[in-house]
PyMOL Python script that loads the backbone (N, CA, C, O; Angstrom):
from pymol import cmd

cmd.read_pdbstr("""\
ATOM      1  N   UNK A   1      82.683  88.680  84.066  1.00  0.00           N
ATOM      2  CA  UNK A   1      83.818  87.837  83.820  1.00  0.00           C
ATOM      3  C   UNK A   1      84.110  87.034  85.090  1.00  0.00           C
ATOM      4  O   UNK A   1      84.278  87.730  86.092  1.00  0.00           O
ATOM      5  N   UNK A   2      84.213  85.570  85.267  1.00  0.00           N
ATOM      6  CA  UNK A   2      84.343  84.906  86.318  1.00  0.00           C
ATOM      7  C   UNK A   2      85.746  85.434  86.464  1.00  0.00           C
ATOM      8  O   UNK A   2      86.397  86.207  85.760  1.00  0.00           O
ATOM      9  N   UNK A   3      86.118  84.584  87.950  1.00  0.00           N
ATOM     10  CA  UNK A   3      87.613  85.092  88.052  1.00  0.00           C
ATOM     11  C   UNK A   3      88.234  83.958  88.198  1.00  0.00           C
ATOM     12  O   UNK A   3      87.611  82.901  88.292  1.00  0.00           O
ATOM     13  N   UNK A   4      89.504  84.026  88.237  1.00  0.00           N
ATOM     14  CA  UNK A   4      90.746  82.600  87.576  1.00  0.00           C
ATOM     15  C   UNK A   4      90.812  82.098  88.794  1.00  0.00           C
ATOM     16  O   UNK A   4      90.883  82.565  89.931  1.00  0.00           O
ATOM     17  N   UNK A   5      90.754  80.549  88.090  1.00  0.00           N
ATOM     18  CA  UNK A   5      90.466  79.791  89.056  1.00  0.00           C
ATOM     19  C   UNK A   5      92.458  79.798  89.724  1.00  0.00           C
ATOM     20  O   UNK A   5      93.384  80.108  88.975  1.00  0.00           O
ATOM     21  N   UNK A   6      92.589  79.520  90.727  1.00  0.00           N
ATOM     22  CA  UNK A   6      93.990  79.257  91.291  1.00  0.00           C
ATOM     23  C   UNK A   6      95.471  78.174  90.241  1.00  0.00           C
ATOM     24  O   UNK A   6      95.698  77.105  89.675  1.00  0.00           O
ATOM     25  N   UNK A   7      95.997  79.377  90.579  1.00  0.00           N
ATOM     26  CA  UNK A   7      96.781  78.296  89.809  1.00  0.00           C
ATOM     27  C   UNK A   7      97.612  77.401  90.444  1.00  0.00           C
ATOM     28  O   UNK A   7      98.114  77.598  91.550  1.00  0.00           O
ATOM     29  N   UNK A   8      97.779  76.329  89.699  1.00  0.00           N
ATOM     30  CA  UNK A   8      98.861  75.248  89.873  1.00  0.00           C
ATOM     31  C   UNK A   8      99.680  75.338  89.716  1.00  0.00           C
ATOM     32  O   UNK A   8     100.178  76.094  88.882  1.00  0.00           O
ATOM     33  N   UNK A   9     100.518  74.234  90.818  1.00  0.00           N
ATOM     34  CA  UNK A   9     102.030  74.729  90.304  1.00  0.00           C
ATOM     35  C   UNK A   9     102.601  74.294  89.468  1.00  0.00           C
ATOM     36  O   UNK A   9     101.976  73.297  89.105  1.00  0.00           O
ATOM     37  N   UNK A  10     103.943  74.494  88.562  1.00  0.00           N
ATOM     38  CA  UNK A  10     103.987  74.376  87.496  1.00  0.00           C
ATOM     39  C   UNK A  10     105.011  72.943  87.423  1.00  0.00           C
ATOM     40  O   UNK A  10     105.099  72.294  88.465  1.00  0.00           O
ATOM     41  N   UNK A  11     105.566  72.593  86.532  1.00  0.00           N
ATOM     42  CA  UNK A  11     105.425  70.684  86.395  1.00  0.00           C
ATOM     43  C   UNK A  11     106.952  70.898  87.268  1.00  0.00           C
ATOM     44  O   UNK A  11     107.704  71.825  86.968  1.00  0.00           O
ATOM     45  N   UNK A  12     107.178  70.227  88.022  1.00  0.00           N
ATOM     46  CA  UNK A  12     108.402  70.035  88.839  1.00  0.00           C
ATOM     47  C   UNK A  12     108.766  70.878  90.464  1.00  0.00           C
ATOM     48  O   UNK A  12     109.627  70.945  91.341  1.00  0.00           O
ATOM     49  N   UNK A  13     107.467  71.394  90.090  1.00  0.00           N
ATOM     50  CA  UNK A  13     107.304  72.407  91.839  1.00  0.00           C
ATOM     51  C   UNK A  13     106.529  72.139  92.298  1.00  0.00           C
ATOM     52  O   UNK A  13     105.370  72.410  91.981  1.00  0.00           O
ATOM     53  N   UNK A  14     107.065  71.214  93.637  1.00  0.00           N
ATOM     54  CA  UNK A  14     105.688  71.004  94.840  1.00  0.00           C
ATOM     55  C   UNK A  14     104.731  71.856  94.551  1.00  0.00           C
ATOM     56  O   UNK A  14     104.906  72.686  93.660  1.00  0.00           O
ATOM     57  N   UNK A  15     103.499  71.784  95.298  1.00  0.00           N
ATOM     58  CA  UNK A  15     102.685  72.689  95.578  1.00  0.00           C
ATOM     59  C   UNK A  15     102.594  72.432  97.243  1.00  0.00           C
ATOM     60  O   UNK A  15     102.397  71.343  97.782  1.00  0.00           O
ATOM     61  N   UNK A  16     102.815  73.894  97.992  1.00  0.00           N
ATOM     62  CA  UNK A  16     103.186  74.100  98.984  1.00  0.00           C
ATOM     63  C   UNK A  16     101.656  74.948  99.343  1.00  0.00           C
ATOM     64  O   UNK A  16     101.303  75.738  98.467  1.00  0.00           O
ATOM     65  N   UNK A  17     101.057  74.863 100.156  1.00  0.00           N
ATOM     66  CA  UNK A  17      99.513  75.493 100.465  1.00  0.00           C
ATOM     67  C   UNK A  17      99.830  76.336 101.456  1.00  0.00           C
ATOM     68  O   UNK A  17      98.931  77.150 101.665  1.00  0.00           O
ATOM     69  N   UNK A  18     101.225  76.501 102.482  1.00  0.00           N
ATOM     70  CA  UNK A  18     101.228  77.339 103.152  1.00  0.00           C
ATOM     71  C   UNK A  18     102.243  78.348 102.595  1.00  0.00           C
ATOM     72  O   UNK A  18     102.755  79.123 103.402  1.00  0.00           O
ATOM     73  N   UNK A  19     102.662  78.435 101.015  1.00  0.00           N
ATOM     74  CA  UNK A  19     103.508  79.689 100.610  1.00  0.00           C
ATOM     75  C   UNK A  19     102.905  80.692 100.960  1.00  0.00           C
ATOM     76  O   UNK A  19     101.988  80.394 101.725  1.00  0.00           O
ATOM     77  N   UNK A  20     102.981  81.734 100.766  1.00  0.00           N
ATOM     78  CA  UNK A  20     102.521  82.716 100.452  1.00  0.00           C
ATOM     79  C   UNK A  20     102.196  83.126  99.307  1.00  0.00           C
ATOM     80  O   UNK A  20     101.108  83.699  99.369  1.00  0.00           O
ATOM     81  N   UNK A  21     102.743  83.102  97.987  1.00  0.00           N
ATOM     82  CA  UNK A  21     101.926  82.708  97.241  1.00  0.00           C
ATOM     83  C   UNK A  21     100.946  82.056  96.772  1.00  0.00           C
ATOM     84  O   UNK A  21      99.931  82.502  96.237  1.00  0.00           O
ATOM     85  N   UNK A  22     101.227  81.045  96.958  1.00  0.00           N
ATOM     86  CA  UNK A  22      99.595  80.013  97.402  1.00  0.00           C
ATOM     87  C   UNK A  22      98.402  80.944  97.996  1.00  0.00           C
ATOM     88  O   UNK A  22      97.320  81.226  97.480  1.00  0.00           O
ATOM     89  N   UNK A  23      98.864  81.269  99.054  1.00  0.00           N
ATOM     90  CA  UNK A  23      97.654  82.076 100.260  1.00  0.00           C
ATOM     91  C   UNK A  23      97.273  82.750  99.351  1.00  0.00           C
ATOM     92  O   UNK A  23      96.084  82.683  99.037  1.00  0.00           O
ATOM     93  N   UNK A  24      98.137  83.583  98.669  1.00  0.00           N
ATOM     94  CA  UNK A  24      97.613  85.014  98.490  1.00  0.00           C
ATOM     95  C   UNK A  24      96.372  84.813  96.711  1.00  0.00           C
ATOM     96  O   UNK A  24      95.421  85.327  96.123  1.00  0.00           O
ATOM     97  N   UNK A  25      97.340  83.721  96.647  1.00  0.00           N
ATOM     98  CA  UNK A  25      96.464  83.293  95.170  1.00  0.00           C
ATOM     99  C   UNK A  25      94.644  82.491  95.921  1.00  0.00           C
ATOM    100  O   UNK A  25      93.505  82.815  95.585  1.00  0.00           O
ATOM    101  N   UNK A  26      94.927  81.795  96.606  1.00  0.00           N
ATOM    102  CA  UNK A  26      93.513  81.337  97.213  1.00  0.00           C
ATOM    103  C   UNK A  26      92.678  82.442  97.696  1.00  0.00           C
ATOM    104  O   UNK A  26      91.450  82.437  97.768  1.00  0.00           O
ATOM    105  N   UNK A  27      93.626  83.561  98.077  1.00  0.00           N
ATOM    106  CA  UNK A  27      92.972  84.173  99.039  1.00  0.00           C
ATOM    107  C   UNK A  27      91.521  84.953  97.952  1.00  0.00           C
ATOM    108  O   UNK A  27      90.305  84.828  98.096  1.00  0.00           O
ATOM    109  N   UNK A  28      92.316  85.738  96.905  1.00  0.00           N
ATOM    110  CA  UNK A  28      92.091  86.399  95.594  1.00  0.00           C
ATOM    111  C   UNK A  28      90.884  85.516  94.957  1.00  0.00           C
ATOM    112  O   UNK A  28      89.891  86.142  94.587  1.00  0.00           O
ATOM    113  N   UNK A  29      90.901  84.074  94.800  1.00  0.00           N
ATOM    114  CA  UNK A  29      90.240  83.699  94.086  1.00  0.00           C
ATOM    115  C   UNK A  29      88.655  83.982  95.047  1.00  0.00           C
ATOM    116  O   UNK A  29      87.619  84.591  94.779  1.00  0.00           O
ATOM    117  N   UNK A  30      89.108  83.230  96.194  1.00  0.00           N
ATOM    118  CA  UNK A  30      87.047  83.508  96.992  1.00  0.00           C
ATOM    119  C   UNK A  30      87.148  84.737  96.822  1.00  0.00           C
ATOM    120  O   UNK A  30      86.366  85.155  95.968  1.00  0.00           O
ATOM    121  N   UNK A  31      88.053  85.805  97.473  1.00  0.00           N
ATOM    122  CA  UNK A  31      87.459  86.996  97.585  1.00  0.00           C
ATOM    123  C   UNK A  31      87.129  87.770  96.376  1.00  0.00           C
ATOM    124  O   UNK A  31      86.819  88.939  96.601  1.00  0.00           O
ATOM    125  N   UNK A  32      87.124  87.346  95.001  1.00  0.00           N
ATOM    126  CA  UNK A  32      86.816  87.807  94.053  1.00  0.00           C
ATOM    127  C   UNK A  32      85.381  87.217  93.812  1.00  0.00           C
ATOM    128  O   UNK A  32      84.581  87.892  93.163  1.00  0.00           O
ATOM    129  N   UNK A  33      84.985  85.877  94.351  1.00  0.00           N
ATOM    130  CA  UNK A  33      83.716  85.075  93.789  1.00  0.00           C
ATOM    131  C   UNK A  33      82.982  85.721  94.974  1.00  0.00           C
ATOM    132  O   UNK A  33      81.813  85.943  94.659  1.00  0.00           O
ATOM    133  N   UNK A  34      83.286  86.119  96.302  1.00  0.00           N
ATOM    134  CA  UNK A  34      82.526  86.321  97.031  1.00  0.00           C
ATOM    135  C   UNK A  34      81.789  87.752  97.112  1.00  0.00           C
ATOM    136  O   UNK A  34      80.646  88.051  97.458  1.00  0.00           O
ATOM    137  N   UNK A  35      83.283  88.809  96.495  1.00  0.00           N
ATOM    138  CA  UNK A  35      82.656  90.093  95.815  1.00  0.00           C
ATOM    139  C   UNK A  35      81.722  90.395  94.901  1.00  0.00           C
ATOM    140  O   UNK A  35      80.896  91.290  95.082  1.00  0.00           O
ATOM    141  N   UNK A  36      81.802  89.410  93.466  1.00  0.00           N
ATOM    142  CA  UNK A  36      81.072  89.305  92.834  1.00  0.00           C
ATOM    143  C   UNK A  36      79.524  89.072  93.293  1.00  0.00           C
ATOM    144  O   UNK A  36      78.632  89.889  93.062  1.00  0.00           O
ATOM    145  N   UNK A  37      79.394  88.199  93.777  1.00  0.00           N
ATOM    146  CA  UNK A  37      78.271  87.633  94.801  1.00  0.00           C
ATOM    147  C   UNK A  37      77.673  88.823  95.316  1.00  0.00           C
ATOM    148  O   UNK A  37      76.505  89.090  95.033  1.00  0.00           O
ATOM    149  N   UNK A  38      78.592  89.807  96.288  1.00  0.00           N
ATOM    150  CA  UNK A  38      78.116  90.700  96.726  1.00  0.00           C
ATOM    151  C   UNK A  38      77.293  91.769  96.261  1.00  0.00           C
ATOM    152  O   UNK A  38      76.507  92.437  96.932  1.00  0.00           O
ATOM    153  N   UNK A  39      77.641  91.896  94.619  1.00  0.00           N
ATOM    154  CA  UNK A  39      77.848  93.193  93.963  1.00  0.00           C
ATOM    155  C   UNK A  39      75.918  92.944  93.008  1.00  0.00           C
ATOM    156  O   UNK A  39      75.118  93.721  92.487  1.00  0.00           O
ATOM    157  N   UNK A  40      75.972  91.301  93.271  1.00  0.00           N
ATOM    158  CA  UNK A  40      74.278  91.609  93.007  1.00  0.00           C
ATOM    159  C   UNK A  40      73.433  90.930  94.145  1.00  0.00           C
ATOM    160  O   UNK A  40      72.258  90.735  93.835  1.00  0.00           O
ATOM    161  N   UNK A  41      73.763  90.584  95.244  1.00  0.00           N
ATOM    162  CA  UNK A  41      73.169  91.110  96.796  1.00  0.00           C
ATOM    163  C   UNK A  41      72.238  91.769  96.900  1.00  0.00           C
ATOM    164  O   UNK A  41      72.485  92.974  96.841  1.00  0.00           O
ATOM    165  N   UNK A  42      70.604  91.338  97.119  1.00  0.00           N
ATOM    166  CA  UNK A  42      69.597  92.664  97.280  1.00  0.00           C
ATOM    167  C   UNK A  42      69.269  92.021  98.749  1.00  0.00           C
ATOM    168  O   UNK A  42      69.543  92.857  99.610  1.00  0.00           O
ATOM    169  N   UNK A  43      68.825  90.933  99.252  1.00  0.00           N
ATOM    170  CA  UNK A  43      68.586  90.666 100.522  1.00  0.00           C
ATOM    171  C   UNK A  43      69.546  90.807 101.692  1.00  0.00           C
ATOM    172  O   UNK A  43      70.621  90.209 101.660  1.00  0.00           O
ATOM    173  N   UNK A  44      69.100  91.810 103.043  1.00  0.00           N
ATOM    174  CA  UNK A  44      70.130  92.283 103.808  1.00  0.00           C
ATOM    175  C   UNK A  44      70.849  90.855 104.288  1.00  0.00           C
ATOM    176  O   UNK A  44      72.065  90.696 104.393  1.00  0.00           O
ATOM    177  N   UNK A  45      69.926  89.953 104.528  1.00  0.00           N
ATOM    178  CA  UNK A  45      70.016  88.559 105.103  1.00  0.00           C
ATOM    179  C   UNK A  45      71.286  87.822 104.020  1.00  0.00           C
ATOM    180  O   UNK A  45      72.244  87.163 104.424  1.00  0.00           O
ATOM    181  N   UNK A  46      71.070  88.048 103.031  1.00  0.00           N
ATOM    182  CA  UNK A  46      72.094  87.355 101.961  1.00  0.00           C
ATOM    183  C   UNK A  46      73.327  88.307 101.908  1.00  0.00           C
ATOM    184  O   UNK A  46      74.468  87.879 102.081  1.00  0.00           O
ATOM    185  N   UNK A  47      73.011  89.777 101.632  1.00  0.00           N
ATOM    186  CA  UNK A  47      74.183  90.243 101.963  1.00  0.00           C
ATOM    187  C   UNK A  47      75.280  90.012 103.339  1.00  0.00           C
ATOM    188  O   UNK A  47      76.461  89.691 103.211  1.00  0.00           O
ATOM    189  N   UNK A  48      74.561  90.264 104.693  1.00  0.00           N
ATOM    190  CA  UNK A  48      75.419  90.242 105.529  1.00  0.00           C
ATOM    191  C   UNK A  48      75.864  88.425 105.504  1.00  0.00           C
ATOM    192  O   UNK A  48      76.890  88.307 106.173  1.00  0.00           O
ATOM    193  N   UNK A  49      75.446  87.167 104.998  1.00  0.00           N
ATOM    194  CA  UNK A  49      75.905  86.208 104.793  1.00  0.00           C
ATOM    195  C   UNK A  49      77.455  86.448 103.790  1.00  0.00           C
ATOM    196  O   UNK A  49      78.570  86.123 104.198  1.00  0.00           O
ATOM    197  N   UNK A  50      77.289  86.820 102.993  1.00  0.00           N
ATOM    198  CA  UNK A  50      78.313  86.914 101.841  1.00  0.00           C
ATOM    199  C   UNK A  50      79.585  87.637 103.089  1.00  0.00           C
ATOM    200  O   UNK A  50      80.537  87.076 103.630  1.00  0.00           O
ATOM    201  N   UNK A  51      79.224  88.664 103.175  1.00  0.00           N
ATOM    202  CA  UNK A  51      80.142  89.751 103.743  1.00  0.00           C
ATOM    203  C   UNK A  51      80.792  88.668 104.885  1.00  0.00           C
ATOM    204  O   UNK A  51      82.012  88.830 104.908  1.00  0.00           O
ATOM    205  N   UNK A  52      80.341  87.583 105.868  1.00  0.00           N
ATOM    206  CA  UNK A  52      80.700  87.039 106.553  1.00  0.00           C
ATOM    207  C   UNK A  52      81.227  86.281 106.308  1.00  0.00           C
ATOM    208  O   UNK A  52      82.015  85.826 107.137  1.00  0.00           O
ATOM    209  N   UNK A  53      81.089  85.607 104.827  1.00  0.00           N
ATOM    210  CA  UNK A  53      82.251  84.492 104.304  1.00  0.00           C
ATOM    211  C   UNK A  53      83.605  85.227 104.221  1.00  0.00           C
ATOM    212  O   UNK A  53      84.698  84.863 104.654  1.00  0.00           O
ATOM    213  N   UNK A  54      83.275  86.317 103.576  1.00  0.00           N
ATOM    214  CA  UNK A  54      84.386  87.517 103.218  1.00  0.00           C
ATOM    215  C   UNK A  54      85.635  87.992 104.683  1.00  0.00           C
ATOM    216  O   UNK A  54      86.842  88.230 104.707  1.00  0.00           O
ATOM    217  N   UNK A  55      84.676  87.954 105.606  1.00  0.00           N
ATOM    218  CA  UNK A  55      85.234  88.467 106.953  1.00  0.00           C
ATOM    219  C   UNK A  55      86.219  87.476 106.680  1.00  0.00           C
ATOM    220  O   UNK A  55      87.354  87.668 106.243  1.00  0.00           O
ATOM    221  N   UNK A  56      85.426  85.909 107.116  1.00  0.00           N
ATOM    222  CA  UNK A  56      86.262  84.774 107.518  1.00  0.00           C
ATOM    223  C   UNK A  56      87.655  83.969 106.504  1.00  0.00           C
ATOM    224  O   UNK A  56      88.649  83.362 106.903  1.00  0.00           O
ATOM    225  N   UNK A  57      87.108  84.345 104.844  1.00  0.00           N
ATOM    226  CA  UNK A  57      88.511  84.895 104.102  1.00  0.00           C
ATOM    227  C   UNK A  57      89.354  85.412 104.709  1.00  0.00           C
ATOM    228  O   UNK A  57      90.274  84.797 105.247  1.00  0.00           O
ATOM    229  N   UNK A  58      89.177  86.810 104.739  1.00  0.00           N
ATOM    230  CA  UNK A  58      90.357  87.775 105.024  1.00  0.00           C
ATOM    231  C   UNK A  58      90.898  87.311 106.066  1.00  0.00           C
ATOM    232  O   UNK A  58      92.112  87.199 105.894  1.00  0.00           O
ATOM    233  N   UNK A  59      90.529  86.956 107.165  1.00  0.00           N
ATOM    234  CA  UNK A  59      90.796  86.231 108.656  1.00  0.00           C
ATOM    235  C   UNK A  59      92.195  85.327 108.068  1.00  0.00           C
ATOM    236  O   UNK A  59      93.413  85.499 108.080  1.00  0.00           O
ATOM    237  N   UNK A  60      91.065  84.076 107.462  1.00  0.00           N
ATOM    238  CA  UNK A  60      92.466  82.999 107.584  1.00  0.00           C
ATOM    239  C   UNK A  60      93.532  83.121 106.961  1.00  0.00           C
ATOM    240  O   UNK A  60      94.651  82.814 107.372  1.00  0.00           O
ATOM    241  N   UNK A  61      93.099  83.815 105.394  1.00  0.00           N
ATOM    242  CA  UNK A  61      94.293  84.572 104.352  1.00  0.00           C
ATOM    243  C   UNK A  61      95.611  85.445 105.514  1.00  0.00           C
ATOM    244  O   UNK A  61      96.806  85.167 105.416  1.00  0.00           O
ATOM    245  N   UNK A  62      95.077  86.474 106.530  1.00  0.00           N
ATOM    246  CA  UNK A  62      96.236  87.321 107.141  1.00  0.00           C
ATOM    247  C   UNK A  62      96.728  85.945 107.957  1.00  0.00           C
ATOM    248  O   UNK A  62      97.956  85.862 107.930  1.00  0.00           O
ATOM    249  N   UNK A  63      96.077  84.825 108.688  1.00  0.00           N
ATOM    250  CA  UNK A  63      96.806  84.226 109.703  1.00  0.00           C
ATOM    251  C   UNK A  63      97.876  83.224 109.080  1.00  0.00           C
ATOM    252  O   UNK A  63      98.803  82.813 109.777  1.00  0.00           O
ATOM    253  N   UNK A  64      97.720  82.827 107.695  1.00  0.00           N
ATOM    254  CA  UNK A  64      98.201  81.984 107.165  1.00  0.00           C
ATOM    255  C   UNK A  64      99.603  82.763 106.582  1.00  0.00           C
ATOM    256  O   UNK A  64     100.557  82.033 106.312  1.00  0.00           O
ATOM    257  N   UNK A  65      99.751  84.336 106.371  1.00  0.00           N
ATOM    258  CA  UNK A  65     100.485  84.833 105.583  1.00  0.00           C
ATOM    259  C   UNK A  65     101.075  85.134 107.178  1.00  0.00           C
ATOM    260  O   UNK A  65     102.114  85.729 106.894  1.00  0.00           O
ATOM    261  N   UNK A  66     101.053  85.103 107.995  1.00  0.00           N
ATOM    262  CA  UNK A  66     101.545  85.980 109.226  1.00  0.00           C
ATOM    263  C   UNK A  66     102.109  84.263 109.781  1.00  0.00           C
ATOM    264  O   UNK A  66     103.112  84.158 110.488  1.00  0.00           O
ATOM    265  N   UNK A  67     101.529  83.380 109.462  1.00  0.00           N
ATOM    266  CA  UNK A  67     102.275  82.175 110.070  1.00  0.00           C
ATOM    267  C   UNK A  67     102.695  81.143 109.015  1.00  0.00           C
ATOM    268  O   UNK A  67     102.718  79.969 109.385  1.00  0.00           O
ATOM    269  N   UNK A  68     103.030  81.432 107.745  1.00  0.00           N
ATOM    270  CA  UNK A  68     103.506  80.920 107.090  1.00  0.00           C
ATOM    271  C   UNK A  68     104.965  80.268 106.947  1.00  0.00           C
ATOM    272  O   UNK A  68     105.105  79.350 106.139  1.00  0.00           O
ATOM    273  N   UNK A  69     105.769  80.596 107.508  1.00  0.00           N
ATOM    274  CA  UNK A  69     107.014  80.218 108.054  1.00  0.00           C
ATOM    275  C   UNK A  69     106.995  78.777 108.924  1.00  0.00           C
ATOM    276  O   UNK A  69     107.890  77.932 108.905  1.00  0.00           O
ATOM    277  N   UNK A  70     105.725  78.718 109.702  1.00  0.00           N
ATOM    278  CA  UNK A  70     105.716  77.602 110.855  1.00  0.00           C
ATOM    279  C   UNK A  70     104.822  76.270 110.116  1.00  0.00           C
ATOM    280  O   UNK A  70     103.758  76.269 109.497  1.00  0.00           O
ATOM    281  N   UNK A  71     105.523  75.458 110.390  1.00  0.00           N
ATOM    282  CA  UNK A  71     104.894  73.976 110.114  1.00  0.00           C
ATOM    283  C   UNK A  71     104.079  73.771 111.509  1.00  0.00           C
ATOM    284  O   UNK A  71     104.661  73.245 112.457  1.00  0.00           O
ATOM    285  N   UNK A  72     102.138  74.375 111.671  1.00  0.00           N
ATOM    286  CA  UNK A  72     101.697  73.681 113.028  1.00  0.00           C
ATOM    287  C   UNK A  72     100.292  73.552 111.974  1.00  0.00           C
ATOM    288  O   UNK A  72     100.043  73.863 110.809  1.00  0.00           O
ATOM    289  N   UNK A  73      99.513  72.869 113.176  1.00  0.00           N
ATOM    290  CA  UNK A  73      98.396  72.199 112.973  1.00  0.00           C
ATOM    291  C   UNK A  73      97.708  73.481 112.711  1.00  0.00           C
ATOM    292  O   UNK A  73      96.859  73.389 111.824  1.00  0.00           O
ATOM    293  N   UNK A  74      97.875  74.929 113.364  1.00  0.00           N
ATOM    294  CA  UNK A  74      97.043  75.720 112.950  1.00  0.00           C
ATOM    295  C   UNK A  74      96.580  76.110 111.799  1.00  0.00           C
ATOM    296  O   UNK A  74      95.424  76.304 111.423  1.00  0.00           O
ATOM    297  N   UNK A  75      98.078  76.256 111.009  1.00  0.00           N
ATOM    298  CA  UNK A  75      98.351  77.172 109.760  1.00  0.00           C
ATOM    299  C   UNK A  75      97.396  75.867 108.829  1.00  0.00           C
ATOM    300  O   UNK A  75      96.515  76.303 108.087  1.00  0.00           O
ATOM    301  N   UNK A  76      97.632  73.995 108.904  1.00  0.00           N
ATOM    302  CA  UNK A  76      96.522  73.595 108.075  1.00  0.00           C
ATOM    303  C   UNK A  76      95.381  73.639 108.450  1.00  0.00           C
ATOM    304  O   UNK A  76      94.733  72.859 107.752  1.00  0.00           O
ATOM    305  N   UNK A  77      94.438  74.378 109.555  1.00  0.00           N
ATOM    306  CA  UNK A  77      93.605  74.180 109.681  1.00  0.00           C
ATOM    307  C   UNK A  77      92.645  75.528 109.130  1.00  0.00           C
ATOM    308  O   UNK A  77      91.440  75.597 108.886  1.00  0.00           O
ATOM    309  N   UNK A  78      93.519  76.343 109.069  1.00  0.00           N
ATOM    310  CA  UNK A  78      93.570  77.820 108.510  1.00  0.00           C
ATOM    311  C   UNK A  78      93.544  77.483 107.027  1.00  0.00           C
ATOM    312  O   UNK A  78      92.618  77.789 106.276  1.00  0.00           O
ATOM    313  N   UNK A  79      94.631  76.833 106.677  1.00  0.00           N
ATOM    314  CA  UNK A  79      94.855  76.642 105.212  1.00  0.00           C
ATOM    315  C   UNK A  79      93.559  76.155 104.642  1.00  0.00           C
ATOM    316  O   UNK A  79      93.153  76.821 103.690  1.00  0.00           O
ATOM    317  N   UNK A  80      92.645  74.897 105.103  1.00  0.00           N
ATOM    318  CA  UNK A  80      91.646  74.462 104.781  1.00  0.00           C
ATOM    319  C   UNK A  80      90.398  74.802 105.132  1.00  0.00           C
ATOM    320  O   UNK A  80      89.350  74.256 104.786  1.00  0.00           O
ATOM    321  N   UNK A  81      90.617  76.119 106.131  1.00  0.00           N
ATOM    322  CA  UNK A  81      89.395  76.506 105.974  1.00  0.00           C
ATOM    323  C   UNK A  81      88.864  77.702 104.494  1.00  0.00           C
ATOM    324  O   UNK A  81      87.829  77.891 103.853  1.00  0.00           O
ATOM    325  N   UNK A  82      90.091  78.194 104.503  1.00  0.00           N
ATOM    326  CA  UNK A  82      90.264  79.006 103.693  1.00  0.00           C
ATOM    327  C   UNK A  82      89.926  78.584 102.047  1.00  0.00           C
ATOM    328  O   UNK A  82      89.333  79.276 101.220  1.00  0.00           O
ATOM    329  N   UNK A  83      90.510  77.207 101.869  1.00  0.00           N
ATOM    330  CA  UNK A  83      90.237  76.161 100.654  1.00  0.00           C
ATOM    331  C   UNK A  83      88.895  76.076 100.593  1.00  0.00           C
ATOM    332  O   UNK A  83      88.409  76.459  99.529  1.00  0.00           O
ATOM    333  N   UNK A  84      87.824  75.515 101.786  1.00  0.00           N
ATOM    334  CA  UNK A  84      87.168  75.173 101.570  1.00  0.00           C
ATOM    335  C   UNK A  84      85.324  76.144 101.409  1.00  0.00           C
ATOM    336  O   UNK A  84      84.169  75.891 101.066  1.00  0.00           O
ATOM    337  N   UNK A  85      86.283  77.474 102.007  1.00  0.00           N
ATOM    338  CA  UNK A  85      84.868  78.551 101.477  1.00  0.00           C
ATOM    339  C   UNK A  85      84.713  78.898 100.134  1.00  0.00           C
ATOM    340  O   UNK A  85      83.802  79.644  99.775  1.00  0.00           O
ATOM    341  N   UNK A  86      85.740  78.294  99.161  1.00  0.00           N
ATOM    342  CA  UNK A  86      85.451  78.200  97.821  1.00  0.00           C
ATOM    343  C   UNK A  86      84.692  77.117  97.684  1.00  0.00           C
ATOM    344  O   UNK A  86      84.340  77.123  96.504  1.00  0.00           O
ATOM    345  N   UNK A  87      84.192  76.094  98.277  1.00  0.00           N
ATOM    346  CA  UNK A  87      83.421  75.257  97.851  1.00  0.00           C
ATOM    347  C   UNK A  87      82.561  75.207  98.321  1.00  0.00           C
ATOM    348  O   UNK A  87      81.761  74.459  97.759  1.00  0.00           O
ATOM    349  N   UNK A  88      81.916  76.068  99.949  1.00  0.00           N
ATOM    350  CA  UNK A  88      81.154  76.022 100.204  1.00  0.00           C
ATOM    351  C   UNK A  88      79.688  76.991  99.722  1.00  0.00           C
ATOM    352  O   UNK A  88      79.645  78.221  99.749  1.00  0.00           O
ATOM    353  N   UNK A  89      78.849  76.311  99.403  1.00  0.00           N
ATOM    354  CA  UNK A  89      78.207  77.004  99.152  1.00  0.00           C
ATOM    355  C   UNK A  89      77.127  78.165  99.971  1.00  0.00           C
ATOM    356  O   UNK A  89      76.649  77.749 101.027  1.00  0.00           O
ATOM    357  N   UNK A  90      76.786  79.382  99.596  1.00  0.00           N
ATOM    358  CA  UNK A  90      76.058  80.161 100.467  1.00  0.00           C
ATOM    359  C   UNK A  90      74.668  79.740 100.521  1.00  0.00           C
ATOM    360  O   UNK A  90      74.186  79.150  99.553  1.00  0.00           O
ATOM    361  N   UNK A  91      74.137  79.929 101.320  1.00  0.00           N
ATOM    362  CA  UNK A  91      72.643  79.526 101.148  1.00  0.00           C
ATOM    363  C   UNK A  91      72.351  81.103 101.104  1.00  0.00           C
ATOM    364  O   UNK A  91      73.093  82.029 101.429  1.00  0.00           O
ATOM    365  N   UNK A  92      71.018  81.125 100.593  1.00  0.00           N
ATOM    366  CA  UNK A  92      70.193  82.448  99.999  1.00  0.00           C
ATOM    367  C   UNK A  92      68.949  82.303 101.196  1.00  0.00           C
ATOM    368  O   UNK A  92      68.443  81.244 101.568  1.00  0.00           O
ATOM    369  N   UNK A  93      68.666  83.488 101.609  1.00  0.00           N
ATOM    370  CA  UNK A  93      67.611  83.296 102.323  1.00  0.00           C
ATOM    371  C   UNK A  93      66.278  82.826 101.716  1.00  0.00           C
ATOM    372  O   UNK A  93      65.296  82.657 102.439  1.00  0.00           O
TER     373      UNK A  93
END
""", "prot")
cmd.dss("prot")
cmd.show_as("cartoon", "prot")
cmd.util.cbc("prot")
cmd.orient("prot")
């Protein structure tokens, strides 16, 4: 079963990327595609790739939920890295 893609916000509510909800919903979505990924993993080379997207998830997901309060350049740079390991793709050895 794939897993749900993130949701949007609903008709009359900004969408805010540094809520916490937000985070925690982005966070859920890679780390569910990246688990999956993991769970049929036979090359050590592909596994420890996956596991390292995973690291760098969890990374920006805690810094974004731990600095979510502050409007700085970090939290979007965090925010989009975090966005964008859903689109990046893994290479396979």
């Amino acid at each position: 079963m794939p897993p749900e893609p993130p949701v949007q916000p609903s008709a009359g509510q900004p969408f805010d990327p540094a809520s916490p909800r937000e985070i925690r919903q982005q966070y859920k979505f890679v780390s569910n595609l990246l688990r999956e990924e993991l769970t049929t993993a036979e090359a050590p080379a592909w596994r420890q790739q996956v596991l390292d997207h995973l690291e760098l998830a969890s990374f920006s997901a805690g810094y974004l939920l731990a600095a979510a309060d502050r409007d700085t350049v970090q939290v979007a740079t965090a925010s989009h890295n975090l966005a964008a390991l859903a689109l990046t793709p893994l290479r396979r050895p």
